[in-house]
N, C-alpha and C positions, 0 to 999 in steps of 0.2 A: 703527216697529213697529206692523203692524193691532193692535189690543188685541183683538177679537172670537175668542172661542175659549181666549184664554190663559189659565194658572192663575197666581194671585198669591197668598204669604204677607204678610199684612196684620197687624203685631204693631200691640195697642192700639187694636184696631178696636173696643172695647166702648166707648168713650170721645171724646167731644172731637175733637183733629185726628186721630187715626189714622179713627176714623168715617167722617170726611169724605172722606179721601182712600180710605177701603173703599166709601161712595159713588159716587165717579166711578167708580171702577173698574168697579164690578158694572153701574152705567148705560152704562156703555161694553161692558157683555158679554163682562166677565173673571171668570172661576169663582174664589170667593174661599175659603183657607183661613184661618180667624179662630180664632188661640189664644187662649183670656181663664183668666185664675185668680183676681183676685178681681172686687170692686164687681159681684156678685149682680144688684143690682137694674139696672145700667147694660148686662149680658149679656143681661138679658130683654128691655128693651127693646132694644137691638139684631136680636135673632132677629126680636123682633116686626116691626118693619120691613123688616129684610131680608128677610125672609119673604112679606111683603105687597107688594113691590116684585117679587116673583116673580126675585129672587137665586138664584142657584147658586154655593150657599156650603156649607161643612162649619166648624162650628162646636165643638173640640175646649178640655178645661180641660189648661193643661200650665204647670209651673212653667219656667221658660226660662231659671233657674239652671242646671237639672240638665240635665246632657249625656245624659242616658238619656231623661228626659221630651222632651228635643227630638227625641230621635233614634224615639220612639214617635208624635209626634208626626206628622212627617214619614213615616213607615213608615205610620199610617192615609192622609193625605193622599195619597201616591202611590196606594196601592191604591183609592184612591177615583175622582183624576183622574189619575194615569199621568205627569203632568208637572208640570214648574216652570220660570215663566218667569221671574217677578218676584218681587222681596222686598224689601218695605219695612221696612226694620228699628226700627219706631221703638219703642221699651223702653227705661225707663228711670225712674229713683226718685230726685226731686231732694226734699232737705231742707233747705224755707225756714227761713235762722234766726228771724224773724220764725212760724214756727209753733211749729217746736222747738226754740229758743234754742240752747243750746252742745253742742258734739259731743258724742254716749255712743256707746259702742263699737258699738253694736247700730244707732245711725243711721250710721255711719260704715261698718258693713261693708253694709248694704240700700243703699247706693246706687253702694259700687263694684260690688258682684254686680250689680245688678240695671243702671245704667247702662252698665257697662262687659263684665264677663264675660257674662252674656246674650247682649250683641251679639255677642259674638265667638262663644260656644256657636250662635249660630242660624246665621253665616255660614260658621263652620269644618263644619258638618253639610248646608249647603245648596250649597253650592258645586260638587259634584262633582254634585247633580242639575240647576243650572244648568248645567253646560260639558255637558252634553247637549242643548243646545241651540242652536241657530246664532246667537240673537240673545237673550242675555237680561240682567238689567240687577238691581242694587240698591242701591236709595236708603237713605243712613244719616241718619236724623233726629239732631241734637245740638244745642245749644245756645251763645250767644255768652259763655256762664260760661266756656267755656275760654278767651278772649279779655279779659275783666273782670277776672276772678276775683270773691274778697267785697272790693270797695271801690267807692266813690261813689253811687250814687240804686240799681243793684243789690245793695250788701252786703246788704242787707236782704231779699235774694229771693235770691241763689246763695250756696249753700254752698262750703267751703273744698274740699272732698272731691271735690262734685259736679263744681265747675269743674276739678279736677285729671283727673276721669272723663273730661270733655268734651276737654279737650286732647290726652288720648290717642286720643281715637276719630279726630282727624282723622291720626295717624300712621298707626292701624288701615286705614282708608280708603286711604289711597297702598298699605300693601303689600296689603290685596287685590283692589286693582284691579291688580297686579304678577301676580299668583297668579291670577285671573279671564280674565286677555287670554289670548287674543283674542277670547275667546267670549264674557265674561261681560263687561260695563258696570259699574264700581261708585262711584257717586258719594254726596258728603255735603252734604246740607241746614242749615246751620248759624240757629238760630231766634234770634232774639230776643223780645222780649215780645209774647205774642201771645194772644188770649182762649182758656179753655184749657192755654194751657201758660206761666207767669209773671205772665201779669196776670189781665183779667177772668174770672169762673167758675174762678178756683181758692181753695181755703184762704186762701193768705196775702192773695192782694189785697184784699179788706174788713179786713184788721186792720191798711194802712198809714191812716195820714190822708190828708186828700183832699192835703194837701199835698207827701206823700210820694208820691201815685199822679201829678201832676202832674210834680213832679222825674223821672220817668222819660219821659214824654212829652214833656216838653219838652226832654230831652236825645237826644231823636229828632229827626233829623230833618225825617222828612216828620209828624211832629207826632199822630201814632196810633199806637196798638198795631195787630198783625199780625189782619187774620181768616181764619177756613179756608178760602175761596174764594183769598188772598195762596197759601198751602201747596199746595192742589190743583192750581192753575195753573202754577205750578212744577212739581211730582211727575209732571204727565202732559207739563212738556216735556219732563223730563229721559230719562223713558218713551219719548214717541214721536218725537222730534225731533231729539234730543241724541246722536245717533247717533254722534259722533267726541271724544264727551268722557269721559272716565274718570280718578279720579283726582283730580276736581277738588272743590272745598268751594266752594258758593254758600251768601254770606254773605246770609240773609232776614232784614234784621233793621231796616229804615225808616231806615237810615243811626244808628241807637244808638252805635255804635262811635265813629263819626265827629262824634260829637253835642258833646262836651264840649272840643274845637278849632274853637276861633272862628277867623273869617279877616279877620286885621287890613285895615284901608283900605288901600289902596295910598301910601306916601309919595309925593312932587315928584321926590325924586332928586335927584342934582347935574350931571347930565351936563347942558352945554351952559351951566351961569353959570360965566361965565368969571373973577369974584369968586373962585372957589374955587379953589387951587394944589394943584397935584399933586406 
């Protein structure tokens, strides 16, 4: 896919990795639709730069719960640019136990709405201005909490809730890349710890100990957390390159998953002592 010319919806672009990835894009010369509803002071600065970078962005406040607010949402955006190529779906409300300790109703229901039904509100409403197009493509951001869950060096950063969120997003992803074909690409980014999003620059990570931020990295294993430049360079293969893949969940995550299976020595074996009877 040329990016030059395209319109892309960028959720989370006031913030951290959606930012970055609303960065390349705009420096690549895609017209950006940016919803934000809260963190005020993270939306200013946003404009401010996108602004100064001389972006061609429309910058709209919309709750991404509501099927109405998406749907006005979208309804300004077309009238603005006419099309939709891309959409990065990344939204989502994870609750560190480590910030807000044990479930209440009211954290439990912010992060299925906001991790799970959101996603599904912006894709069930974008989809049919995607298949108006011959080649168009969306990236679902989720996290490796659907794979963990709350146990070992992350109980302490994913939620019971959140991880249940995150496992359904990769079922969501297979049917609407079923429902998208052949026009529309729809792939998921599955994150692990990454500055941002679970470790550095967020809430919970200064209130593990150094030795609890270490347990996660060393059950990584290329032995770091993820940075936005790891997310961007992904997002725009999956964009420009990725042209025959849909459907699929690429696991970003430093080898985390794989972290906590050692790989025993290789034993001698018996084959060839003839000491041994068979």
């Amino acid at each position: 896919m040329e990016l030059s010319g395209k319109t892309a919806l960028v959720l989370g672009a006031s913030r951290g990795l959606g930012r970055a990835v609303a960065l390349a894009l705009g420096q690549a010369g895609v017209r950006l639709i940016l919803p934000y509803y809260d963190w005020p002071d993270s939306v200013r600065e946003m404009q401010e730069k996108f602004s100064s970078l001389g972006f061609d962005y429309l910058a709209l406040k919309a709750d991404l719960r509501k099927e109405e607010e998406v749907k006005e949402l979208l309804r300004q955006g077309m009238k603005h640019y006419g099309q939709l190529d891309i959409v990065i779906n990344n939204i989502e409300r994870g609750g560190m136990p480590i910030v807000h300790g044990p479930y209440t109703p009211k954290q439990w229901n912010r992060e299925m709405d906001t991790t799970l039904k959101a996603k599904w509100n912006v894709f069930h409403e974008t989809l049919p201005l995607l298949k108006k197009q011959a080649d168009a493509t969306m990236i679902v951001i989720s996290s490796i909490a659907a794979l963990t869950g709350r146990k070992g060096p992350a109980g302490l950063i994913f939620n019971d809730g959140y991880a249940a969120a995150n496992r359904a997003i990769t079922s969501l992803t297979e049917t609407w890349a079923a429902q998208g074909a052949p026009e529309v690409r729809v792939n998921e980014v599955m994150l692990g710890f990454f500055e941002h999003r679970h470790a550095e620059e967020t809430r919970g990570w200064p209130l593990l100990t150094s030795k609890q931020q270490q347990e996660l990295i060393d059950h990584t294993l290329l032995k770091r957390t993820g940075k936005s430049d790891d997310l961007v360079q992904t997002v725009l293969f999956l964009i420009k390159d990725a042209t025959f893949m849909t459907g699929s969940t690429l696991r970003l995550d430093g080898g985390y998953v794989l972290g906590g299976e050692k790989i025993p020595s290789m034993p001698e074996g018996i084959e060839g002592d003839l000491s041994i009877k068979t």
